[in-house]
Structures are given as C-alpha cells and as structure tokens.
C-alpha positions in Angstrom: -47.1 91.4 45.3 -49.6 90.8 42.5 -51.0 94.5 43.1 -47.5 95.9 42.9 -46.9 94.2 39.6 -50.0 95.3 38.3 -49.6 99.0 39.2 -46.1 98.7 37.7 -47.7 97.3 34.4 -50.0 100.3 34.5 -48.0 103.0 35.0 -45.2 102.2 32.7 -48.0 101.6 29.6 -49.3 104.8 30.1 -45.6 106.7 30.2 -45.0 104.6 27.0 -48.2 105.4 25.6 -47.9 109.3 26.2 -44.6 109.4 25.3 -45.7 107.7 22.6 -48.5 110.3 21.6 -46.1 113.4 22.5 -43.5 111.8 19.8 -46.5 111.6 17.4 -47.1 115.1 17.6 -43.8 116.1 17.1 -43.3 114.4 14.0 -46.4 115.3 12.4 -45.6 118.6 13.5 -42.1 118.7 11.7 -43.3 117.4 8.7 -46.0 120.1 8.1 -43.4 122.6 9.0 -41.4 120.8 6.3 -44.0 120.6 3.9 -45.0 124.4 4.2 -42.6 126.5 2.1 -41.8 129.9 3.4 -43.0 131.8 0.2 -46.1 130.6 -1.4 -45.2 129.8 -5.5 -48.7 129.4 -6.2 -50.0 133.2 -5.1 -46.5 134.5 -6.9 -47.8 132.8 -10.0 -50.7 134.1 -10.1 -49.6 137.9 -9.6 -51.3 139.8 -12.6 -48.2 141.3 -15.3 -46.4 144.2 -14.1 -48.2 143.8 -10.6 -46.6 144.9 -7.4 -47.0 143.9 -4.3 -45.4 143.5 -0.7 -43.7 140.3 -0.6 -44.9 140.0 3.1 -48.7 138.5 0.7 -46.8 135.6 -0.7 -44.8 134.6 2.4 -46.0 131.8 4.9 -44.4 133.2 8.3 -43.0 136.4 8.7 -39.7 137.1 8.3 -36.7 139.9 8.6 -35.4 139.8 5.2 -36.1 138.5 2.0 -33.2 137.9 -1.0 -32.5 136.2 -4.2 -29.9 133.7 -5.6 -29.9 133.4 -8.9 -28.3 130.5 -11.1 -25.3 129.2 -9.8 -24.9 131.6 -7.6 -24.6 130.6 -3.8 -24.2 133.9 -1.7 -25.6 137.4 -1.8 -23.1 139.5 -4.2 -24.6 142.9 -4.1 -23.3 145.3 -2.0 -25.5 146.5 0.8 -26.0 145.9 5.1 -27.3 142.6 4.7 -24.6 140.7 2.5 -22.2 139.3 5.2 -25.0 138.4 7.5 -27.0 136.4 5.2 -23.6 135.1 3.5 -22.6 133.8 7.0 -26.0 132.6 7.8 -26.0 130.8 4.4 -22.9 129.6 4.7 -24.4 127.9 8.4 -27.1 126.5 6.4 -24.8 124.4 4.0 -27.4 124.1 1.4 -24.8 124.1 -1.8 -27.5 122.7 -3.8 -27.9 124.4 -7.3 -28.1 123.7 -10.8 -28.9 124.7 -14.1 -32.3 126.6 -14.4 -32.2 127.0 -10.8 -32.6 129.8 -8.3 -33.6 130.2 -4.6 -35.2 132.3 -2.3 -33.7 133.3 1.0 -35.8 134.7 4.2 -34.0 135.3 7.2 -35.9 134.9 10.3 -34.1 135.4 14.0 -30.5 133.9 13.2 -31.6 131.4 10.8 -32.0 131.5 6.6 -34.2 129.6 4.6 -33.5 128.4 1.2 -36.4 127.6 -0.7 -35.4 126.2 -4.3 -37.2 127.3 -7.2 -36.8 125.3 -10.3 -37.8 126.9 -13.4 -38.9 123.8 -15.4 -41.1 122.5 -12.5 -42.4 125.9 -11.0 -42.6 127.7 -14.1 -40.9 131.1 -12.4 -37.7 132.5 -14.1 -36.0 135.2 -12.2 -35.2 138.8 -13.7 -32.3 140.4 -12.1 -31.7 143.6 -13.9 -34.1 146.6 -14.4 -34.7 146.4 -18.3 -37.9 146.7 -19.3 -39.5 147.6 -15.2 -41.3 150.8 -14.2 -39.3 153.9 -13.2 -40.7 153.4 -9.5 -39.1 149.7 -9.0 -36.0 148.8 -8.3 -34.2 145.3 -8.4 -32.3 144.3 -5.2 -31.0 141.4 -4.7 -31.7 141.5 -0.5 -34.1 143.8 1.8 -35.8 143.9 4.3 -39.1 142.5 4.2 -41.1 145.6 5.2 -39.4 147.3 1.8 -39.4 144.1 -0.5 -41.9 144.2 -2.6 -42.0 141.4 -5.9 -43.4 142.2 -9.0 -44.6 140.1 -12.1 -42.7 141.4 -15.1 -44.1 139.6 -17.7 -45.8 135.8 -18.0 -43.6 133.8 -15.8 -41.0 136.3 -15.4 -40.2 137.8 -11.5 -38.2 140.2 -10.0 -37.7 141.2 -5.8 -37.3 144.8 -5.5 -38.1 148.0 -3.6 -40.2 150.9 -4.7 -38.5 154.0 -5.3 
C-alpha cells in the first residue's frame, strides 16, 4: 500500500512540476511578446533627415499593413481599400486610449491590429501628415501596405509614413 502511495506522490509532483515549468514558459513568453513593440522607435529615431526607407527596417515582425493615427484621432479617415478593414479591426481592439501630443501606429497582421502609442514628450517623434515641405517622389498616406510603406525622416524629430511615387 506504502508503494502505491509513494508512486502516487511521485507522479502527481512531477505533473505539478511540469505543468509548473510549461506555465513558466508561457508567461515569460507573453511578457517578451509584450515588451517587444511592433515598430522599433529607436531605429526610426535615428533615420538620417530627409531619409527614406521601407518601413518593413523599423518593424519587429512582419506585417500586412502599416497606418497612422494622429492626435485625437481614433480610426483611419482617408479614403482608400484599407479604411473599413482596419476601422473594424480597430474598433475589435477597443484601444480608445489617446490624448494630447499623442499618436499611434497601427500594423495589421492576419485579422488582428496593433496599436503601438507614440507619445511625443517621451519618444521625442511628432508626426507630419501633409506633404509641405517633402520631396516630389513621396507621398503621405495615412495606411498601405507594408510592401509600399515606406517612412521618411522629415526634419529632426519630425516623421511621415508614405509611398514613393
């Protein structure tokens, strides 16, 4: 009966200890994935003025399309193929979270968007909307796709998402 008892013991430790280990691993695995934003701020910082480049090199994962919110503003407005679905998927995501000096980055990967906030004061980024003062050959958008986006440094701490024309 002893033996029994003991294998008993034994067996249920181990379950409780892998099971243990397996909801370890999950955790720390969701809190990198947390921690990891989808576009890197620091590489968009450092963009040289008036530099181009894809906006696949600042992004973390890859993803279908890329847009911008600007203050205030909590769904795409401009007119194009991608405003209800990112809308809708936006609207999923329930992140209503804005404010002055404000703006976010959305990338839409399978049927899921991802806000990433970007405060001015703290990040040091402002966002530039319209096409005063940008090269003939760039064009602001508001959303594209990811294989079109391309961001471009317009001036110190100034950015802008766009498309090459």
């Amino acid at each position: 009966m002893r033996a029994v008892a003991y294998k008993f013991f034994l067996a249920f430790c181990t379950t409780a200890f892998g099971l243990g280990v397996i909801a370890m691993i999950g955790v720390i695995a969701m809190l990198v994935d947390w921690k990891q934003e989808m576009v890197d701020l620091k590489k968009l910082s450092e963009l040289g003025e008036l530099q181009i480049v894809p906006m696949s090199q600042v992004l973390n994962k890859p993803v279908e399309l890329v847009c911008v919110l600007g203050v205030y503003q909590l769904e795409v407005r401009e007119d194009g193929p991608f405003r209800d679905r990112v809308n809708a998927l936006l609207k999923k995501a329930n992140f209503g979270i804005f404010g002055e000096r404000t703006w976010f980055l959305v990338v839409v990967h399978d049927d899921f968007a991802t806000v990433q906030k970007v405060c001015e004061h703290r990040d040091q980024l402002y966002l530039a909307t319209d096409s005063a003062g940008l090269p003939g050959t760039f064009k602001p958008v508001e959303c594209t796709t990811v294989d079109r986006a391309r961001i471009m440094k317009v001036r110190k701490s100034v950015v802008s998402l766009g498309e090459e024309r």
